[in-house]
C-alpha positions in Angstrom: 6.3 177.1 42.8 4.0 179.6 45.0 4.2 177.6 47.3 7.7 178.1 47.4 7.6 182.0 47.2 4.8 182.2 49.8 7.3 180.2 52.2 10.4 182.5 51.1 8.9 185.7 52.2 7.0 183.7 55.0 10.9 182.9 56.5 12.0 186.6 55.5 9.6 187.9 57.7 10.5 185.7 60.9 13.6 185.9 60.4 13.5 190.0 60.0 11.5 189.4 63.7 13.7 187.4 65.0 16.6 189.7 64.4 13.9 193.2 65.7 13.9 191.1 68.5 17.2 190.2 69.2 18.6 193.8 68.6 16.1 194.9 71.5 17.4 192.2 73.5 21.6 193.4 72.8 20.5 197.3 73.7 18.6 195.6 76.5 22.1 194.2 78.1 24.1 197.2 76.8 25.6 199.4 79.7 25.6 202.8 78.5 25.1 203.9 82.0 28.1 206.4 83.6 29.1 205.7 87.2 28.2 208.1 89.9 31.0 209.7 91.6 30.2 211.4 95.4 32.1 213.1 97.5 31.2 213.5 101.3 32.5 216.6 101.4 32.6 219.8 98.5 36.1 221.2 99.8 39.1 219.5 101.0 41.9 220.6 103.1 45.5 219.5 102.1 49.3 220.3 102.8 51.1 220.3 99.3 53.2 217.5 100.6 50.4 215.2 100.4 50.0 212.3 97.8 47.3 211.6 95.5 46.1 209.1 98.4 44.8 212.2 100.3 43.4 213.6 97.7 41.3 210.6 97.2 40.0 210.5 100.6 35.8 210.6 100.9 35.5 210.4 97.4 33.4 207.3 96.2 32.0 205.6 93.0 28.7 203.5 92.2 28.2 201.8 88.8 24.5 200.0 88.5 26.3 196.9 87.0 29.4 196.5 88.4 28.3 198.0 92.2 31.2 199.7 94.2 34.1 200.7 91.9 35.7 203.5 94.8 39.0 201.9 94.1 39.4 202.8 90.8 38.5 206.3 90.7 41.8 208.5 90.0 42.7 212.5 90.0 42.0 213.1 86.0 43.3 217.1 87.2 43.9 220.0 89.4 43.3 223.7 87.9 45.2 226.6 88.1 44.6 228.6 91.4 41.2 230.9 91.2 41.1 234.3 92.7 40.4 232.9 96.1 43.5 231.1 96.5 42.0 227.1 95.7 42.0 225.0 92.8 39.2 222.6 91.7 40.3 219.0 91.6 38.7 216.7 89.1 38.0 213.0 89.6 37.2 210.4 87.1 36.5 206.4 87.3 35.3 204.0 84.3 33.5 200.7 84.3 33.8 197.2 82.8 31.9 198.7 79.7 34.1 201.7 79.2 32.1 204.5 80.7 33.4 207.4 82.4 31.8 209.2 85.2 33.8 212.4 87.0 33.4 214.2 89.7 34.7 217.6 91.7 35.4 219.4 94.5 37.9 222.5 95.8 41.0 222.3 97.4 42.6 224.3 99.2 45.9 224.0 100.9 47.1 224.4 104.5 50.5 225.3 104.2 51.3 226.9 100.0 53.8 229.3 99.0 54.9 230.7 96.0 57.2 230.4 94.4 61.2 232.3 95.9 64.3 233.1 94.2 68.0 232.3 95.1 71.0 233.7 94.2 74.6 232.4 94.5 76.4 235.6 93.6 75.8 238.8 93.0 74.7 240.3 90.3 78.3 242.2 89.1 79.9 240.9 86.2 83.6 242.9 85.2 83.9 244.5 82.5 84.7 242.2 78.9 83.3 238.7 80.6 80.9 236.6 78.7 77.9 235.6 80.9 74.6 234.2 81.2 71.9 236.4 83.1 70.5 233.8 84.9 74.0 231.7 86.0 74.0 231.4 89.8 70.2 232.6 89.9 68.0 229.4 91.2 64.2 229.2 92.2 61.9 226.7 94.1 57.9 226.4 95.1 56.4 224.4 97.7 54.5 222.1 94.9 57.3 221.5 92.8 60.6 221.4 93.9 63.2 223.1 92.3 61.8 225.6 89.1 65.0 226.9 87.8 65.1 225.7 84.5 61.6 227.3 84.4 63.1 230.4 84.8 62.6 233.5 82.3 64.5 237.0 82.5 63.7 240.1 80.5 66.2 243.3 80.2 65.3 246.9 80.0 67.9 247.4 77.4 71.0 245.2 75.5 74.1 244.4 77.8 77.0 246.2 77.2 79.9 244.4 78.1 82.5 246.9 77.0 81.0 249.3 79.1 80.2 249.8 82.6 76.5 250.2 83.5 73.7 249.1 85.3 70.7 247.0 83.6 67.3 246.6 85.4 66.5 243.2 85.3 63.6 241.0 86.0 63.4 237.4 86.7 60.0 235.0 86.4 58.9 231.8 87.1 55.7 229.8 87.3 54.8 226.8 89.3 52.5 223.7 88.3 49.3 225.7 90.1 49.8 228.8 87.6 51.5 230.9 90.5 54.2 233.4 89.5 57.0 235.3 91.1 58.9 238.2 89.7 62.1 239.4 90.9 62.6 242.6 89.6 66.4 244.0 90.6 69.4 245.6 89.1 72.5 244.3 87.5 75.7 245.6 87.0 78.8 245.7 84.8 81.9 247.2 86.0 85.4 247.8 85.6 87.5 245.6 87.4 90.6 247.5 87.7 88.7 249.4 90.3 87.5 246.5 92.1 90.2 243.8 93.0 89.0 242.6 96.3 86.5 239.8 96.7 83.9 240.8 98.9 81.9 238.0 100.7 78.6 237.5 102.0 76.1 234.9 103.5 74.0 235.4 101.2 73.3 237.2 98.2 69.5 237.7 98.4 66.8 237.5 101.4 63.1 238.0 101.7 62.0 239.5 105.2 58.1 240.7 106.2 57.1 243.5 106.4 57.9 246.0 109.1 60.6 242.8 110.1 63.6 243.6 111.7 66.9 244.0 109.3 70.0 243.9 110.3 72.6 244.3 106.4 75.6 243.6 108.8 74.9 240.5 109.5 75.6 239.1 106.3 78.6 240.6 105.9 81.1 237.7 105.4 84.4 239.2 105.1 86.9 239.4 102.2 89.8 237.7 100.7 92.9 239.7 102.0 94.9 239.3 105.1 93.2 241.7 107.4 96.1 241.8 109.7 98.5 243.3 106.6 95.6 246.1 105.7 93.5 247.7 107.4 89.6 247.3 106.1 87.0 250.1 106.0 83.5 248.3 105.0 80.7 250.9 103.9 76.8 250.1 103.6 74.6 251.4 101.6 71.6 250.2 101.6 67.7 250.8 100.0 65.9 249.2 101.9 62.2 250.2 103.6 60.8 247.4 105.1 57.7 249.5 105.8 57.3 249.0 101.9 56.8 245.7 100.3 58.9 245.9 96.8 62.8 244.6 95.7 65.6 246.7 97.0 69.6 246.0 97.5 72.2 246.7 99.8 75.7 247.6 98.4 78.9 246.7 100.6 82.1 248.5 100.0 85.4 247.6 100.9 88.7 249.6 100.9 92.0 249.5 102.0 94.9 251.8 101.2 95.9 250.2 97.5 92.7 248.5 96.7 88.6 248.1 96.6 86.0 246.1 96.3 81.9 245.8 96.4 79.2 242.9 96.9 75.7 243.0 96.6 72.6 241.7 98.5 68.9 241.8 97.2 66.3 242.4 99.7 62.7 241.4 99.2 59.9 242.6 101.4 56.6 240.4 101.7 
């Protein structure tokens, strides 16, 4: 019977070895070793039109079991722009056992602009219509595209639409690099009893540089009468200092001897 017990404990204690020993041999094979992401270079130039291919280019990954993994490596994210214009792009790769390793560098782009407005109309609305602020305003970016359903607008006071006015107005949007433009302008409601001529133009906004050249005649478009039955006197008036960068308009009036009307064109200097 001691004999018994002396042998019990006896195969305890190889078998409480033999699993020490074992354990020590599993963390031995274990990978808990990170790739090692490198870049050849710690800034990168790109145009935004360029696809994540570019953005891969010079960046590398080691893993000390499974050797070159380069071509899994993939852009985990790209921040917002810092104060110097460039974002930092993030890299990441993992390995057969599940580890991560990441990497950075800055970009910086070539060719980025923000954000611009577009509008399709003026900004009049007669008297007793229902409308929405932002119908017939659009915006794009050179990232993304088209951002008009990103659009936000904020009023300086409740519209009126029983009675004529003018409303300051300003329009925001934001790209996918944190960028925003404002479009800060006026809208109007008016009484169109006074107004029954359709006044046309090229186009309802423009941005110029500044100190650029601006001619507000040449987007004069004409109106919907028969110019050969009345005769037409068009009027400008416009704000605009392109010595100034800043939102100003340019108000065109028509006449004739029974009738009026007015357009608008918004002016941005860059």
């Amino acid at each position: 019977m001691r004999k018994l017990k002396v042998f019990s404990v006896l195969l305890l204690l190889i078998s409480s070895v033999a699993f020490a020993g074992y354990k020590i041999y599993e963390n031995g094979l274990a990978d808990n070793e990170a790739p090692v992401i490198t870049c050849s270079e710690d800034n990168i130039q790109v145009s935004v039109a360029d696809t994540e291919e570019k953005l891969l280019e010079g960046v590398t990954a080691e893993d000390q079991r499974d050797g070159d993994i380069t071509d899994k490596i993939v852009v985990q994210s790209i921040a917002e722009f810092s104060e110097d214009n460039k974002r930092e792009i993030t890299y990441a790769v993992a390995d057969e056992a599940g580890n991560v390793g990441y990497g950075k560098r800055t970009l910086e782009y070539t060719d980025y602009s923000e954000p611009r407005f577009n509008l399709e109309q003026p900004l009049l609305y007669p008297l007793g219509s229902t409308f929405n602020v932002a119908d017939g305003v659009s915006a794009s970016g050179a990232l993304d595209g088209d951002l008009t359903s990103k659009i936000k607008y904020t009023l300086d006071k409740s519209i009126a639409t029983t009675t004529a006015g003018s409303y300051n107005v300003e329009f925001r949007v934001s790209d996918s690099a944190g960028r925003t433009s404002y479009l800060q302008t006026v809208l109007e409601v008016y009484d169109p009893s006074d107004y029954r001529i359709e006044v046309n133009l090229s186009q309802y906004l423009v941005y110029i540089g500044v100190n650029e050249g601006f001619d507000p005649n040449a987007y004069y478009a004409g109106t919907d009468i028969e110019t050969d039955t009345e005769e037409v006197t068009l009027s400008i008036n416009s704000t605009v200092n392109t010595a100034q960068p800043g939102c100003y308009y340019v108000d065109y009036n028509v006449t004739t001897e029974r009738s009026a009307g007015k357009s608008r064109l918004v002016v941005v200097v860059v």
